[in-house]
N, C-alpha and C positions, 0 to 999 in steps of 0.2 A: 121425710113426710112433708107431704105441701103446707105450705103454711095456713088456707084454707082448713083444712083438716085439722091442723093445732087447734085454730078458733074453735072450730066445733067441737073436738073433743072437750077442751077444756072449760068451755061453756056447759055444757049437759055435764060434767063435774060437777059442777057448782050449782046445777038444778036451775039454771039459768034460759029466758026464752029469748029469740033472736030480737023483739022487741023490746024488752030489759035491759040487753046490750045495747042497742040503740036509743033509746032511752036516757039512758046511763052519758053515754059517751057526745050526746047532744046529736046524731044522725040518724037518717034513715033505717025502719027497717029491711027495706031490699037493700038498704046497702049494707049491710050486715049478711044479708042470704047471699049476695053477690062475693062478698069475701068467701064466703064456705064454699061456694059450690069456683071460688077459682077464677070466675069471670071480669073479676079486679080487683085490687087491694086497698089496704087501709090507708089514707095518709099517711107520709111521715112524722105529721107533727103530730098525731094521732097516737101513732103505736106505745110512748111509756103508759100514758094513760089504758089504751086495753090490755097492755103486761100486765100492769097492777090489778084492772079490772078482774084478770081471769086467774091472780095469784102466781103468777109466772113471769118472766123476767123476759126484754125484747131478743136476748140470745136465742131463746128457746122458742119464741115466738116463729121468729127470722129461719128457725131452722138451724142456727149458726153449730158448728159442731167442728171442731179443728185438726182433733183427732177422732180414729176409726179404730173401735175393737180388732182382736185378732179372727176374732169368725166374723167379722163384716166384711176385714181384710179378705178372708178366705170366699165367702160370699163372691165379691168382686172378682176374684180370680176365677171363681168356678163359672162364670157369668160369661168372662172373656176367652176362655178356651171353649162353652157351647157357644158362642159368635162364629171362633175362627174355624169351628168346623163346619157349621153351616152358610158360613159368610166368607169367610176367607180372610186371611194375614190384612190384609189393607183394612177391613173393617172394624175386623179386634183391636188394628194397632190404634183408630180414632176414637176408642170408647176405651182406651186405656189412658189416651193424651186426657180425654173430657176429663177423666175421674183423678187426673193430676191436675187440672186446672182446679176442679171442684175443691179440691184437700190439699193447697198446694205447699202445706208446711207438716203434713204426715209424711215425717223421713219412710216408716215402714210402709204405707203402701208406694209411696213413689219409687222405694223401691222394689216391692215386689214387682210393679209395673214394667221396670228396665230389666230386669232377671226372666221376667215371664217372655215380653216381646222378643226378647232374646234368644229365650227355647224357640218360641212360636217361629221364629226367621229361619233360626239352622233344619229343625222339620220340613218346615216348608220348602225348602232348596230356596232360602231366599238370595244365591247366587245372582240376584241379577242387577238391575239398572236403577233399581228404588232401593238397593243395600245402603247404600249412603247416607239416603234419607233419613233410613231406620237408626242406621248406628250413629248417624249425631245425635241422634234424638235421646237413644239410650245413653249413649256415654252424657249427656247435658243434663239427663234426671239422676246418672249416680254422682253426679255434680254437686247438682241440688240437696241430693239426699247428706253429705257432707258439708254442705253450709247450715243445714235445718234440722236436721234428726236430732233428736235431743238423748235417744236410745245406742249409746257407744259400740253395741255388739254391730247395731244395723251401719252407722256411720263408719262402723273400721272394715266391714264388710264389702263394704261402697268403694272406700279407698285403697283398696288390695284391688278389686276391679280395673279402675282407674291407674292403679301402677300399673298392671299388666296393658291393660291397653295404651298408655304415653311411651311405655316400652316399646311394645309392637310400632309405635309412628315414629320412635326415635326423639320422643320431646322427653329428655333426661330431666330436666331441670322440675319438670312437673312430677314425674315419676319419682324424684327425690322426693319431691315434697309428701308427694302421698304414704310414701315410706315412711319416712319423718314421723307421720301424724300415727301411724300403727303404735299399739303400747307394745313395751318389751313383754319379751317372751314370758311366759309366766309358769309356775309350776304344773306339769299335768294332772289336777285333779282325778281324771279319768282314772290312772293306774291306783291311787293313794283309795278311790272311791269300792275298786274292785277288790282291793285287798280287804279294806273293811270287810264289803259285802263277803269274801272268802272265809274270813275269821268267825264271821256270824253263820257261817254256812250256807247262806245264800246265793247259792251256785248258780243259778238260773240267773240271774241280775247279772252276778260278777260276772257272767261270760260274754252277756248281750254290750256290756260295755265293752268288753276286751274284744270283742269281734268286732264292734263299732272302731276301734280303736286301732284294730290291725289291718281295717278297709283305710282308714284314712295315712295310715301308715304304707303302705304298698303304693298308694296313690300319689303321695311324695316323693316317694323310691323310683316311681314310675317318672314322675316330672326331671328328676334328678338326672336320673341314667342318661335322660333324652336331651338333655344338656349337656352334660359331659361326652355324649356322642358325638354332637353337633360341631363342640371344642376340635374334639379328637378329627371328625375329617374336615375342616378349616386348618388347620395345621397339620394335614396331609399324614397321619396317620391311620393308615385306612386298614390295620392289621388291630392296635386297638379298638377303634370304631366298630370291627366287626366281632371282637372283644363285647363290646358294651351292649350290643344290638342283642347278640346271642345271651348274656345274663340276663338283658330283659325281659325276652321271649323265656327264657326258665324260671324265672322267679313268677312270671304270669302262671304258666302252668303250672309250677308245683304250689300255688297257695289259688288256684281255683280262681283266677280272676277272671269274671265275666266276659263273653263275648269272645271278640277278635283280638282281645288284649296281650294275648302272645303275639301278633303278628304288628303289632302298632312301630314299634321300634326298628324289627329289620322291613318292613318294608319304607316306612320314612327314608334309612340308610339306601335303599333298591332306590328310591325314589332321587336323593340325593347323585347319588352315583349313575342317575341314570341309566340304570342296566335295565333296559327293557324287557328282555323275558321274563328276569327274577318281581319288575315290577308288578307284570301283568299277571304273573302266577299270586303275587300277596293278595292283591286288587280283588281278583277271583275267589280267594278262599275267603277273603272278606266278607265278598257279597255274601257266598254260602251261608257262612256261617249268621248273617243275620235275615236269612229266610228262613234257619230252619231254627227248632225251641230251642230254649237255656234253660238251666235244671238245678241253677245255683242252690235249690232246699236242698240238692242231695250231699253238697259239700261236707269233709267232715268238718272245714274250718269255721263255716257259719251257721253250722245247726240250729244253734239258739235265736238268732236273728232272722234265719230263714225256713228253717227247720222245721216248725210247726207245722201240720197237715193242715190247718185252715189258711196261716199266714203263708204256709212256704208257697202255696197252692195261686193262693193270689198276687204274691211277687212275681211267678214265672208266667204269670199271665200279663202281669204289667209289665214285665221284661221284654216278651211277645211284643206287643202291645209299642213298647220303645225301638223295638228292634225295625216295625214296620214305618215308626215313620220317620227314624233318622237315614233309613236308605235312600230316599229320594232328594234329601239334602247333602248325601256324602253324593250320590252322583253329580248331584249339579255341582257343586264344587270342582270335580275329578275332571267334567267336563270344559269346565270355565277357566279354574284356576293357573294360572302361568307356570307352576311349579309339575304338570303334569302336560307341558305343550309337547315334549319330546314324543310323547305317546302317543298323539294325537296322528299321526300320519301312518300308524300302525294297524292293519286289516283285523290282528286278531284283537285290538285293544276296542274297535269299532263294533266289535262282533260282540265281543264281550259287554260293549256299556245299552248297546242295542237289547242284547238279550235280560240284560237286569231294570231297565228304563222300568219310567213307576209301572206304567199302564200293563206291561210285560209280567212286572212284580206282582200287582193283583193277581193276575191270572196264575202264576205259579205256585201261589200261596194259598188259591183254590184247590189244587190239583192233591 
């Protein structure tokens, strides 16, 4: 709120006229209107005196405020994705930096900030020449958010980020440290919480946890395998690796996981190995599969989570929804990235990124 507006409010509390306050405080009263309507402010030797005046403290006067709710939070974020759809990634990303200058010791929103511009980059195909830009910028506020958040969930949150990324650039010594800072592993309340809830018969609960519980569980399983693959063809074992690829793609399928998630593992290995047909064939069923819906309500593993005919309804709408706009982010990538240059001299790989390209994609997704 402007601080203008403080005045005035807090003035007309107290049944207070503009020349009272000025009165009072030994000045004008336009200079009093001129405070409220914005057009200048009060001295600073000024201000304890009109805190006291109007029973309020110069924090509150100043607007001073250090921390932000979690629906203010949320406020800010819904504020900056209608930006970046109407304005684009550059625009959001400067009314994201403003709103970390403004709060620059709310661990939670700066870091919802670097987590949001995050999404907003990979949607966007932010493959390009201002990627740099971006990701110092982000990896520098979950920095931030580890030297300031006084909120342990957000701060360990931050430095799991930050290891995975020192990782990725090979700065060990950082990525120790982040590690370091993680609490040990602690008991999974989750299971101990669902059996309660089983005991008291509360079925409905226990399961939305347990489904909760076995998405984040596949999802480790998933990170896992694609390491222990990676292992396996670096040390030329290219009969396990294909081993590894194939359990992943089944374990995708048999427990219903979203998307293209059966195909993530062997075609990374396609990719690895270079084998251009099997690559361009994953590539393709890829695209497919995120032009056409997902139907995760019908699963029988996430019923309860998904299941509901209102909620399942609007999950597979916001799956839709996800599906359309990380397409033209995985293309730029496919297009850019060094790890898919082999492809690049390939007619039908040409053919293939031409016919999925966004502009292409709107139009298919009318049809």
């Amino acid at each position: 709120m402007p601080v203008g507006e403080v005045i005035r409010r807090k003035r007309k509390e107290l049944g207070l006229t503009q020349e009272q306050v000025a009165q009072r405080l030994g000045v004008s009263a336009p200079a009093v209107n001129k405070w409220e309507k914005g057009s200048s402010y009060p001295d600073i030797a000024i201000l304890p005196a009109l805190a006291r005046l109007l029973n309020t403290d110069v924090n509150t006067l100043l607007c001073f405020q250090e921390e932000l709710s979690d629906n203010e939070i949320a406020e800010i974020c819904n504020e900056i994705a209608a930006i970046m759809d109407e304005q684009g990634l550059e625009t959001a990303f400067d009314v994201a930096e403003q709103k970390v200058r403004e709060y620059p010791n709310c661990g939670k929103l700066i870091h919802m900030m670097a987590s949001m511009v995050q999404g907003l980059l990979m949607m966007s195909g932010g493959w390009s020449a201002d990627r740099e830009k971006y990701e110092e910028k982000i990896y520098f506020w979950y920095e931030r958010v580890t030297e300031c958040s006084g909120d342990e969930q957000v701060k360990n949150a931050a430095a799991y980020m930050l290891a995975s990324e020192y990782i990725r650039r090979k700065e060990y010594r950082k990525a120790q440290k982040m590690i370091d800072s993680l609490p040990e592993q602690q008991a999974d309340k989750k299971l101990l919480n669902a059996r309660l809830l089983f005991a008291q018969e509360e079925y409905e609960e226990a399961a939305v946890l347990l489904e909760g519980k076995l998405t984040n569980v596949l999802n480790d399983l998933g990170a896992v395998l694609s390491m222990l693959m990676d292992i396996a063809f670096e040390e030329g074992d290219m009969d396990r690796a294909e081993k590894i690829a194939l359990a992943g793609k089944q374990t995708a399928v048999l427990y219903d996981q979203w998307g293209y998630s059966p195909l993530i593992l062997p075609m990374e290995l396609a990719v690895k190995k270079k084998d251009v047909e099997e690559s361009i064939a994953y590539i393709r069923e890829m695209f497919r599969m995120l032009t056409e819906p997902q139907h995760m309500s019908e699963s029988v593993f996430y019923r309860h989570i998904y299941g509901k005919e209102n909620h399942g309804r609007k999950f597979d709408e916001a799956m839709e929804t996800y599906a359309e706009k990380i397409l033209p982010g995985l293309l730029a990538e496919i297009k850019t990235d060094e790890e898919y240059a082999f492809l690049r001299g390939n007619e039908e790989f040409q053919e293939l990124i031409r016919e999925y390209d966004t502009d292409s994609t709107r139009t298919y997704r009318k049809q």
